[in-house]
C-alpha positions in Angstrom: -15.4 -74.2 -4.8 -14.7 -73.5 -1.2 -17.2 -74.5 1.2 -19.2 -72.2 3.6 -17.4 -73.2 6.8 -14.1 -71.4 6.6 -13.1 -68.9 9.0 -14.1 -65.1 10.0 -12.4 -62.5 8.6 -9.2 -60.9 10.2 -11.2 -57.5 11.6 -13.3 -59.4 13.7 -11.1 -61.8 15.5 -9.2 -58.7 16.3 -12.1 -57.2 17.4 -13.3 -60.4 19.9 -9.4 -61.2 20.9 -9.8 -57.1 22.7 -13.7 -57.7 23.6 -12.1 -61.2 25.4 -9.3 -58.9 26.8 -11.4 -56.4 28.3 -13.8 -59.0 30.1 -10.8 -60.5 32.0 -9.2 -56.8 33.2 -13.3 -56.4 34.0 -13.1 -60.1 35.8 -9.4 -59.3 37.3 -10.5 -55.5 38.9 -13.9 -57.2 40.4 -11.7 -60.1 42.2 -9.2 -57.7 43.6 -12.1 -55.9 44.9 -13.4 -58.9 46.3 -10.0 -60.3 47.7 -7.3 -58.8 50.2 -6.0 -55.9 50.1 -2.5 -57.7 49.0 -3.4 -57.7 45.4 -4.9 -53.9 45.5 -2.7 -52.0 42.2 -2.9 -48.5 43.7 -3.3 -45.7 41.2 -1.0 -44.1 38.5 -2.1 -41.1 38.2 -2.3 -41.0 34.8 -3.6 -37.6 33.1 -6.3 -36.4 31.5 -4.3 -37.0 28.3 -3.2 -40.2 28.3 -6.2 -41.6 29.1 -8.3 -40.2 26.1 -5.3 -41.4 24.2 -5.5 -45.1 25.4 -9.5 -45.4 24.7 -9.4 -44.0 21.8 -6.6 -46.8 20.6 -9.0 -49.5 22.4 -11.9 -51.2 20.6 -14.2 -52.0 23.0 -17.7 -52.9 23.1 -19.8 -51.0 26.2 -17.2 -48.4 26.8 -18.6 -46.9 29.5 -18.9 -50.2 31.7 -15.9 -51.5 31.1 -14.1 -48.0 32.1 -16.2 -47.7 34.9 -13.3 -48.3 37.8 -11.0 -45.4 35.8 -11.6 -41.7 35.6 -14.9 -40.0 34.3 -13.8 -38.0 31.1 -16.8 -36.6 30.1 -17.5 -36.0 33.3 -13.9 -33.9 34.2 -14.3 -32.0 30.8 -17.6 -30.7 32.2 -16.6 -29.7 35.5 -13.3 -27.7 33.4 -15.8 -26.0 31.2 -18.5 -25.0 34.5 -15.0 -23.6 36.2 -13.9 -21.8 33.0 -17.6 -20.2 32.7 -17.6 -19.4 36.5 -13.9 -17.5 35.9 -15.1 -16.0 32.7 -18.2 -14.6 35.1 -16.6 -13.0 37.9 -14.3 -11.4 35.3 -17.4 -9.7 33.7 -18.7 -8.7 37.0 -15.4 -7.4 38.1 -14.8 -5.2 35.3 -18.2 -4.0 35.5 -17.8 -2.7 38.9 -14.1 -1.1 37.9 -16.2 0.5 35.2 -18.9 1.6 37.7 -16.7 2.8 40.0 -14.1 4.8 37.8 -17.5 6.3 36.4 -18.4 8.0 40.0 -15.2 9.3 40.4 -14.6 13.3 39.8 -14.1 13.9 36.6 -11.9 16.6 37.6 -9.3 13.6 38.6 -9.1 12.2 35.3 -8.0 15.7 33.8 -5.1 16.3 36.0 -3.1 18.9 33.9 -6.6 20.9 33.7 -6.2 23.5 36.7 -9.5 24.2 37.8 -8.9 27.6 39.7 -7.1 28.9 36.6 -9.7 27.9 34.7 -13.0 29.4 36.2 -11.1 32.5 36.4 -9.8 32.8 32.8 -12.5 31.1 31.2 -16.4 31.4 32.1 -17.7 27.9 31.3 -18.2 24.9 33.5 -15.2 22.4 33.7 -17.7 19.4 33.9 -19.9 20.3 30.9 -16.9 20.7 29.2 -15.3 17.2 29.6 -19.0 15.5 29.3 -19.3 17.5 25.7 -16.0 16.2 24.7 -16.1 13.1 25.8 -19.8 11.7 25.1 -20.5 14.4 21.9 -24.0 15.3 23.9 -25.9 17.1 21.5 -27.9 18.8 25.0 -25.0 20.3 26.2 -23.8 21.8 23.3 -27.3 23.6 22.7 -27.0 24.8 26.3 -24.0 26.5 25.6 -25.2 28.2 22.4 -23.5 26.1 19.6 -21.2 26.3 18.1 -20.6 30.5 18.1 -21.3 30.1 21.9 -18.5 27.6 22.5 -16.2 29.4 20.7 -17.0 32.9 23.0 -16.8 30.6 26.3 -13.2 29.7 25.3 -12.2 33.2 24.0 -11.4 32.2 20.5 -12.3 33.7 17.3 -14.5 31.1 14.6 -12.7 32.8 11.5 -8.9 32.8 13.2 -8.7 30.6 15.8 -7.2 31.1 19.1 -5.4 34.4 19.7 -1.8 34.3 17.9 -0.2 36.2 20.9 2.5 34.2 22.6 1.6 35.0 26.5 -2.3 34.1 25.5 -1.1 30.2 24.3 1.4 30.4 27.1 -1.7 30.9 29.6 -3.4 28.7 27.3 -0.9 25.6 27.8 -0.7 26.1 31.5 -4.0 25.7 32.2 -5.4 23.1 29.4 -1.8 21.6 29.6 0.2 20.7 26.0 -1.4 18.0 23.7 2.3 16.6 22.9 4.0 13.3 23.8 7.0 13.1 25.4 10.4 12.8 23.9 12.0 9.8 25.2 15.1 9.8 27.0 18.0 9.2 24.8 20.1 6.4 25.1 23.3 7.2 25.7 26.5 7.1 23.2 28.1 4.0 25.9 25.3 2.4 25.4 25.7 1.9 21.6 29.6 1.0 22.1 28.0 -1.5 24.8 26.1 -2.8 22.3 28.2 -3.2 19.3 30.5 -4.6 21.3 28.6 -7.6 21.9 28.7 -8.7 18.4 30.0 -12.0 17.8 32.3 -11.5 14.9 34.2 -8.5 17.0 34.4 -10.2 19.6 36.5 -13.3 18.1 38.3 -10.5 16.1 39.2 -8.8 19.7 40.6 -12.2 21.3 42.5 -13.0 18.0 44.1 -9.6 17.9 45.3 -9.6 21.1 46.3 -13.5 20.8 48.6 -11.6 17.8 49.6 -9.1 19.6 51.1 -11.0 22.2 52.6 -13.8 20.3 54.0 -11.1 18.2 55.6 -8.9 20.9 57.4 -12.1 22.5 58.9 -13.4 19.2 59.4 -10.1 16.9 59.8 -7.8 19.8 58.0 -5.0 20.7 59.1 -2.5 17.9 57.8 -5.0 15.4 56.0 -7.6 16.8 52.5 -5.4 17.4 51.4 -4.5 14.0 49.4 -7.3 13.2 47.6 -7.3 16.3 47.9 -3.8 16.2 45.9 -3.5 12.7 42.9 -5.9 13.7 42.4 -3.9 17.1 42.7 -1.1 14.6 39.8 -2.3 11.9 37.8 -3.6 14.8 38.0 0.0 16.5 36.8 1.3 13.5 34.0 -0.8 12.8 32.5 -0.2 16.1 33.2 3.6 15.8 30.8 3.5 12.8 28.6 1.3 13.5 27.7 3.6 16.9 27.7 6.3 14.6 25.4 5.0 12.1 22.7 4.1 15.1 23.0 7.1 16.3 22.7 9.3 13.4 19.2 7.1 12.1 17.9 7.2 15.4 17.6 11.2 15.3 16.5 10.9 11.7 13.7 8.5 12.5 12.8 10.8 15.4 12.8 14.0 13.3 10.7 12.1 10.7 7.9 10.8 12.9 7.5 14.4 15.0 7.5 16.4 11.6 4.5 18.2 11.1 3.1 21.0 9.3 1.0 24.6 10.8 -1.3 25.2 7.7 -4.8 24.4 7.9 -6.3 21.1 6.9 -9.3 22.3 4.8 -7.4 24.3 1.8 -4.9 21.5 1.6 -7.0 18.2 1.2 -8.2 18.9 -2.3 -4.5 19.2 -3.3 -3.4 16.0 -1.5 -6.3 13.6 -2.8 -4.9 14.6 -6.3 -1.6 14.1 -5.1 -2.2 10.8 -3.9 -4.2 9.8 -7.2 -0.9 10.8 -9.1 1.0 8.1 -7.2 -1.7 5.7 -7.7 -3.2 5.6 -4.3 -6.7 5.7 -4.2 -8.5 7.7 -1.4 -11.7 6.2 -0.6 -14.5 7.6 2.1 -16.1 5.5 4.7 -18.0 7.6 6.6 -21.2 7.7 9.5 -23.0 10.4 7.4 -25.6 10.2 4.9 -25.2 9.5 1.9 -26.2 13.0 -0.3 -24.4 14.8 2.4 -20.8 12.2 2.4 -21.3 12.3 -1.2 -20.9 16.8 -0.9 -18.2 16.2 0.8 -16.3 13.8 -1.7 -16.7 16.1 -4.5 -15.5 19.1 -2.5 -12.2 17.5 -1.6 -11.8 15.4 -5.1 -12.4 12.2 -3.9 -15.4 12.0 -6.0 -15.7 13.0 -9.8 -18.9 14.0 -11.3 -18.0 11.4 -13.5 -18.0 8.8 -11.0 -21.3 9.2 -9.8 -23.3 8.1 -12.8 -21.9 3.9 -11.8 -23.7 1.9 -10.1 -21.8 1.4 -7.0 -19.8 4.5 -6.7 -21.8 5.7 -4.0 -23.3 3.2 -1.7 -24.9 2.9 2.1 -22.9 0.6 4.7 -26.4 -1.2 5.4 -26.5 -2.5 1.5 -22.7 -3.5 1.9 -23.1 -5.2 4.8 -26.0 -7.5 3.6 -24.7 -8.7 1.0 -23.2 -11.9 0.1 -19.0 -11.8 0.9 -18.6 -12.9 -3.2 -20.7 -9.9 -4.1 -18.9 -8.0 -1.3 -15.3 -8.7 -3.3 -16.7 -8.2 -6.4 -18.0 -4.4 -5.7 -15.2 -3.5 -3.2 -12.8 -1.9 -5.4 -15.9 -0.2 -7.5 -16.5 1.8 -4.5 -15.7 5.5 -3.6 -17.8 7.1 -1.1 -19.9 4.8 1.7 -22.2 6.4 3.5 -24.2 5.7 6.7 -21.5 2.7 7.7 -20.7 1.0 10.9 -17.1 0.7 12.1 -18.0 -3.2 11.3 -18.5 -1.9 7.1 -15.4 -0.6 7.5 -13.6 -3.5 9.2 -15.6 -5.9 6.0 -14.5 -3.4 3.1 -10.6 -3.6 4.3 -10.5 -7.4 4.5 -12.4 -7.3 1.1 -9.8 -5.4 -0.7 -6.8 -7.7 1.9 -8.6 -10.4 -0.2 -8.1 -9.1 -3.9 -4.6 -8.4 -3.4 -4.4 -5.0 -2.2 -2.0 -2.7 0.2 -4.8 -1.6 2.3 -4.0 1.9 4.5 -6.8 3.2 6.7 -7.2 6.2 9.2 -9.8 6.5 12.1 -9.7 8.5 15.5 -12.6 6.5 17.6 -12.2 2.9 19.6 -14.7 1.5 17.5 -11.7 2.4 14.1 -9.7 0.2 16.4 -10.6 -3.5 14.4 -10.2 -1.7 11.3 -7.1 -0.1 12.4 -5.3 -3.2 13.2 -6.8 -5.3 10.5 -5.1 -3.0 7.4 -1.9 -3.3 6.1 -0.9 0.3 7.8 -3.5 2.0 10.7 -3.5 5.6 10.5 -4.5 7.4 14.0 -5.2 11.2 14.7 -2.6 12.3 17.7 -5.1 15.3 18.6 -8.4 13.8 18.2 -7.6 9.9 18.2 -8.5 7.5 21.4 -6.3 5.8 23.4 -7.8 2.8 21.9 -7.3 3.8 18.0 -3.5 5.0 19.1 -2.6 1.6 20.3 -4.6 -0.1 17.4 -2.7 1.9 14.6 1.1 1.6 13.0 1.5 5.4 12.2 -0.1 8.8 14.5 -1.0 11.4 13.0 0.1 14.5 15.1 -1.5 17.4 14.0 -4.6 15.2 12.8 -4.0 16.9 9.1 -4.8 14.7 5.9 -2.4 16.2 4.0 0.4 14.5 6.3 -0.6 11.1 4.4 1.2 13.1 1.4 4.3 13.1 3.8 4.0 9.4 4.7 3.7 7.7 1.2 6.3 10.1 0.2 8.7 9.3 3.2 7.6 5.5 3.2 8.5 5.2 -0.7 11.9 6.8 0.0 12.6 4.3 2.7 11.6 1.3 0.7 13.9 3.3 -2.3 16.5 3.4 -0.6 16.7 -0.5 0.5 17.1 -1.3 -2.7 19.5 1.2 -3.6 21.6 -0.5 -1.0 20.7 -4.3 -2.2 22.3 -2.9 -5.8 25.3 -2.1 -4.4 26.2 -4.8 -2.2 25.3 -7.6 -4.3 27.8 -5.7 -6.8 30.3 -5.7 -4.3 29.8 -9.1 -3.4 29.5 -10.2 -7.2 33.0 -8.4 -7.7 34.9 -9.9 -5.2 37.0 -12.2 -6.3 40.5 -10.8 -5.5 43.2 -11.8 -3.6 42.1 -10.0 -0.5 44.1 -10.2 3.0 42.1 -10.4 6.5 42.3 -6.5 7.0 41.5 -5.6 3.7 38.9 -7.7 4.2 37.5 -5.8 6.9 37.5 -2.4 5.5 35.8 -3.9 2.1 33.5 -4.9 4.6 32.9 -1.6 6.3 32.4 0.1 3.2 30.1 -2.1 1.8 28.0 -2.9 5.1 28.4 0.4 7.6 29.2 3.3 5.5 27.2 1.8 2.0 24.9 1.8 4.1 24.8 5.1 5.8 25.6 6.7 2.6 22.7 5.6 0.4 20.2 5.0 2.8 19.6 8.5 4.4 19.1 10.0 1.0 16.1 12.3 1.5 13.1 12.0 -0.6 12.4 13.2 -3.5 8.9 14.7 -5.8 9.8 12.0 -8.3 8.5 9.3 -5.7 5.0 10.8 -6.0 5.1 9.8 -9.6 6.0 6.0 -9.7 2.8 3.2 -9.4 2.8 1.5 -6.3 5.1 -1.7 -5.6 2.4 -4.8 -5.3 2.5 -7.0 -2.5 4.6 -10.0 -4.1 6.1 -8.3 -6.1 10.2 -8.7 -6.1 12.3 -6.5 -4.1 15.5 -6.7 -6.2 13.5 -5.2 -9.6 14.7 -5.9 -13.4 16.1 -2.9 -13.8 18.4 -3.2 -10.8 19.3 -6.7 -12.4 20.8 -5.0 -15.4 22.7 -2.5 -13.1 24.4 -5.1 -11.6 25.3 -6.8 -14.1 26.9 -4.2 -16.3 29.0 -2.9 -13.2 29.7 -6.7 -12.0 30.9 -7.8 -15.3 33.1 -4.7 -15.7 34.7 -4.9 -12.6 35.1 -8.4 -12.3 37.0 -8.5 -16.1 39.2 -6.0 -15.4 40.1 -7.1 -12.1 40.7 -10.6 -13.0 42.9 -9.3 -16.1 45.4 -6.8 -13.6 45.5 -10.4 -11.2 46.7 -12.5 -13.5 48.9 -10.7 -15.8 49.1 -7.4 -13.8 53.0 -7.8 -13.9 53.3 -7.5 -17.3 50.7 -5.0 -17.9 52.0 -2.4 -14.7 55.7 -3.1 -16.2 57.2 -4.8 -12.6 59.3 -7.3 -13.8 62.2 -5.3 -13.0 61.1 -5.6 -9.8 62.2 -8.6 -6.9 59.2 -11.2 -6.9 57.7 -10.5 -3.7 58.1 -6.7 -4.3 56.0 -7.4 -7.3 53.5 -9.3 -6.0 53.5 -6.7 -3.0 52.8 -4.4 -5.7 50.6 -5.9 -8.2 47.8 -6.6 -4.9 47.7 -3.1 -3.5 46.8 -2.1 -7.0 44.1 -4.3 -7.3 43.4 -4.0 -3.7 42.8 0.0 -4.6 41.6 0.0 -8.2 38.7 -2.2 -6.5 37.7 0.5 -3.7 37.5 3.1 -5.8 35.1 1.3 -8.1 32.7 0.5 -5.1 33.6 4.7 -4.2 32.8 5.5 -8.0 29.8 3.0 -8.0 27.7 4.6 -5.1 26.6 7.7 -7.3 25.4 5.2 -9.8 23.8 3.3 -6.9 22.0 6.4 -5.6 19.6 6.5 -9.1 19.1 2.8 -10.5 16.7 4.1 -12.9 17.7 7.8 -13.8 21.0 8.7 -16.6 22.1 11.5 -14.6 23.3 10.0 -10.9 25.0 13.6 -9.9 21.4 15.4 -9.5 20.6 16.7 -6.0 24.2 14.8 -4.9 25.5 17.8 -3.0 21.7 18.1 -1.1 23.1 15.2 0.6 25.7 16.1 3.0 26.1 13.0 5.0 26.4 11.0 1.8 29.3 13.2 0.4 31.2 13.6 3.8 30.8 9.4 4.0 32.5 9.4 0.2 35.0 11.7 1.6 35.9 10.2 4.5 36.1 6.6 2.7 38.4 8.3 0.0 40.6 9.7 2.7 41.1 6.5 4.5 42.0 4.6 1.4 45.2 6.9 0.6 46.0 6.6 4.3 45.7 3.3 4.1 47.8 2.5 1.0 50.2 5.6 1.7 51.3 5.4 5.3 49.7 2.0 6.5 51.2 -0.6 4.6 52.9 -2.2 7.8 48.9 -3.0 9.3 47.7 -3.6 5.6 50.2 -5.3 4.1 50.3 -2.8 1.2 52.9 -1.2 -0.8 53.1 2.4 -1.6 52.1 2.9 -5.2 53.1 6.1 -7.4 51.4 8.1 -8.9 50.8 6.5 -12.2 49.4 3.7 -10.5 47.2 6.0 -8.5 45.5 7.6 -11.7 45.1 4.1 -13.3 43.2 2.7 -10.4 41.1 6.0 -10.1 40.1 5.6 -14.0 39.1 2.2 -13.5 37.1 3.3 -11.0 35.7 6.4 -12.8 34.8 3.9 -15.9 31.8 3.1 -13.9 29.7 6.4 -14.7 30.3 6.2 -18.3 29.6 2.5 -18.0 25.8 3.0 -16.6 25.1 5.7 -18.5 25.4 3.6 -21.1 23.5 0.8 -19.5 20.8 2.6 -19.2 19.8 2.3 -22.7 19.4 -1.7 -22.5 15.7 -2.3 -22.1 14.4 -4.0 -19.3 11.8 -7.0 -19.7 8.4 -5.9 -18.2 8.2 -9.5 -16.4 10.8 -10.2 -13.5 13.6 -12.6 -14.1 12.7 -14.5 -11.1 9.9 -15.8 -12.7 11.6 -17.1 -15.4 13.5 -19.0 -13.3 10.5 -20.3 -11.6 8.8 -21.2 -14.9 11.8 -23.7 -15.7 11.6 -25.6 -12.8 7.8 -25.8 -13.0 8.5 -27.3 -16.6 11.5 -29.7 -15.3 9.1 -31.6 -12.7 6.7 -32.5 -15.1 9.5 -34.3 -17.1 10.8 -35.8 -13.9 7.4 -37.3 -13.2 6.9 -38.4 -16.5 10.4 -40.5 -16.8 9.9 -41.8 -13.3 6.3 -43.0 -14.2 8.2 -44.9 -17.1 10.5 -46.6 -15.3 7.6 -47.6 -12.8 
């Protein structure tokens, strides 16, 4: 047995050897306060930082004696926090004054394109009643001015038909209310782009190497000769940027003409048809609206938002005020349950969308007033009204709504689907391309296998214009895969082809084209450019099937798309000039015509060929997920053969 006298633990001689420490720094500080000035340590300067740092790495006993020659903490962090309040304060007080004042102003200055001479003349209503009614929604002044009827008779318009259809009355209309439409921005100019895709990296080596090749060229071949290798990458390079300033150009004005796009018809008749619209593509409208209940509840069965059917549950039909107190698990659980919400607060609104955020769902919302703005930027996509909308909700939102008209939400799930369509109508076909390249391919060709699989693929396939079969497919879930099963099975029916047949002409294309005759290198010369060709014209043949992954017939609505066919065109074009009368920058050989229909069929095999494809069923479940399923059975093994080892 050991006996009772043995030593302390380890902790606390630690502890006494910095308690022991900390008494002689105490003992040092008070002698060199108490001796000459000699032995005075002046000050490091040390921050804030570093000092919180250092005692909070010290154990000491009676902290704030034995810090009591450094630097107050506590007492710095409370002076920072009185300053912050103080700044915070005068802030407030500033911006209430700016509010203050801007509120004394004329009103008439904050309506500049409102002339006020004009107006008195046409138009027998007071400017300043006018601007408070629209901008407070004062129930007073819009008695005093007779209602509704009486508003309509100051401004000259008709309650049935509107304003007056004449041309000179919206002309005299405009000039003195001014025009409720943003301003085009200035186009960039075409120099710009060429500025701009000249700064790419890639073209920019490709520059200094062609003209590195162009002179070495020139002094050893001569001039006559010397040039066409330089020649041919100045060439390819021209080209790409050529396209590529096209290709910004050209989506520039489509994105443009997309986003201005707007329809004259009125909202009212068109609402019922574009809730049932939506319901068809699986999005489901839901109201969330300031009104009472029985009277939001009218309103949701005259535009179809509400079926008689759904007003019998429970919480089809709620208030905001019994949303909003109850408990966020009961809040999640309901969410999706309801359709109408009457009597809310922007802050329901804001609650419901993270609700539904929560449960996994693409949340879209619209609103027109500043307090839509948390709401606005909270969803997935923020809809704003362009007429009707506040600065504040315009600047909070992703999408504006010009002509404040719900049926325009047809035109953006229909236009957003065709967008997100066509991305992966493009991912098909490249990752064909690049699955099927594994030829013998020479810098240049390179290059223009490039451009048609980047540039013009792109262009091509993804400018193809919407289409009513959108409306009809369920909406893509947030993690769900971009690259879907059925596009999986595309490519690998048109990769498989093309890399067989490919790989068959490379190897034993000599025997099969009947070249033996021919000199070796003539042969070879040969034997590439066909493969070289019979490859383009299966990425040419391959963008119809590219342009309907999930449809049999890829030809429908082809010729609707001009740009698409002029790209094909052009692409085709280039490739017989390339092979037929720029062999010298290509390194190709000219190929007769029987080799010209051979590499045409190979390329035409690819319609058959998906047709065909078409028929093999598709797993429900993505095929990344098998992939991840594997792995997540492989680490448990891992874990159990390294715990046996241990």
């Amino acid at each position: 047995m050991a006996s009772g006298t043995g030593s302390p633990p380890p902790p606390e001689i630690g502890a006494a050897v910095v308690v022991a420490a900390a008494e002689e720094e105490e003992q040092a500080v008070e002698g060199a306060e108490e001796g000459d000035d000699a032995f005075d340590i002046p000050n490091k300067n040390a921050s804030r930082d570093r000092l919180q740092r250092w005692r909070q790495a010290a154990l000491v006993l009676n902290a704030s004696r034995r810090f009591r020659y450094t630097l107050d903490l506590e007492r710095e962090e409370e002076k920072e926090n009185l300053k912050r309040m103080i700044r915070a304060h005068a802030q407030v007080i500033r911006a209430v004054f700016l509010f203050k004042e801007a509120g004394q102003k004329n009103l008439g200055e904050s309506y500049t394109s409102i002339k006020l001479e004009t107006l008195t003349q046409r138009f027998p209503v007071d400017l300043k009643k006018l601007m408070t009614l629209n901008r407070d929604r004062d129930a007073i002044i819009f008695q005093e001015v007779g209602g509704v009827r009486g508003l309509s008779d100051l401004l000259n318009s008709n309650l049935d038909k509107g304003v007056s259809p004449d041309e000179d009355e919206l002309l005299r209309r405009r000039d003195i209310f001014g025009a409720n439409t943003y301003p085009r921005k200035k186009r960039r100019s075409i120099w710009r782009f060429v500025f701009e895709a000249c700064q790419d990296l890639t073209l920019v080596i490709l520059m200094v190497a062609a003209a590195i090749s162009l002179s070495l060229g020139m002094a050893t071949e001569g001039a006559k000769d010397g040039w066409y290798d330089g020649g041919s990458i100045f060439f390819a390079v021209f080209l790409v940027i050529f396209v590529t300033v096209s290709h910004h150009a050209l989506m520039l004005y489509f994105f443009t003409t997309f986003f201005t796009y707007s329809e004259s018809s009125p909202c009212r008749p068109g609402v019922r048809n574009a809730v049932q619209l939506c319901s068809i593509a699986g999005v489901k409208v839901r109201m969330v609206t300031g009104d009472n209940v029985e009277t939001a509840k009218a309103i949701a069965l005259e535009c179809g938002i509400l079926d008689t059917k759904d007003t019998a549950s429970e919480f089809s039909v709620i208030e905001g005020k019994v949303f909003r107190e109850m408990s966020e698990a009961a809040r999640e659980e309901i969410a999706e349950k309801i359709t109408v919400m009457g009597r809310s607060s922007p802050n329901d609104k804001l609650l419901r969308v993270q609700c539904l955020k929560r449960k996994g769902h693409v949340v879209a919302v619209t609103g027109d007033g500043t307090n839509d703005a948390p709401a606005l930027h909270e969803a997935d996509i923020g809809l704003s009204m362009g007429i009707s909308g506040t600065e504040v909700a315009k600047e909070s939102s992703d999408i504006i709504i010009l002509d404040d008209d719900f049926t325009s939400l047809v035109k953006v799930v229909r236009w957003g689907r065709s967008v997100y369509a066509n991305i992966q109508k493009f991912i098909q076909f490249q990752l064909t391309v690049n699955a099927a390249r594994d030829v013998p391919l020479n810098a240049v060709e390179l290059l223009w296998v490039n451009l048609i699989m980047d540039t013009l693929g792109a262009l091509a396939l993804a400018t193809e214009p919407p289409t009513n079969n959108l409306m009809k497919r369920h909406p893509v879930g947030r993690r769900e895969p971009l690259v879907t099963n059925v596009m999986w099975r595309n490519l690998f029916v048109q990769a498989i082809y093309q890399i067989a047949v490919l790989l068959i002409f490379n190897f034993d294309g000599k025997r099969i084209l009947r070249l033996q005759n021919e000199s070796r290198e003539h042969a070879d010369k040969m034997k590439n450019t066909f493969v070289f060709n019979a490859f383009v014209f299966c990425q040419i043949f391959n963008e119809f099937n590219a342009r309907k992954p999930e449809e049999k017939n890829v030809f429908k609505g082809v010729t609707n798309n001009h740009l698409f066919m002029g790209i094909v065109g052009a692409t085709t074009v280039l490739q017989i000039l390339i092979i037929e009368f720029l062999g010298k920058f290509f390194d190709t050989a000219r190929l007769n015509w029987r080799l010209w229909l051979l590499s045409v069929a190979i390329g035409a095999v690819s319609w058959p060929l998906a047709y065909l494809g078409k028929f093999i069923p598709v797993p429900v479940r993505p095929f990344q997920s098998y992939f991840k399923l594997c792995s997540c059975r492989r680490r448990p093994r891992q874990d159990e053969e390294q715990g046996c080892k241990t």
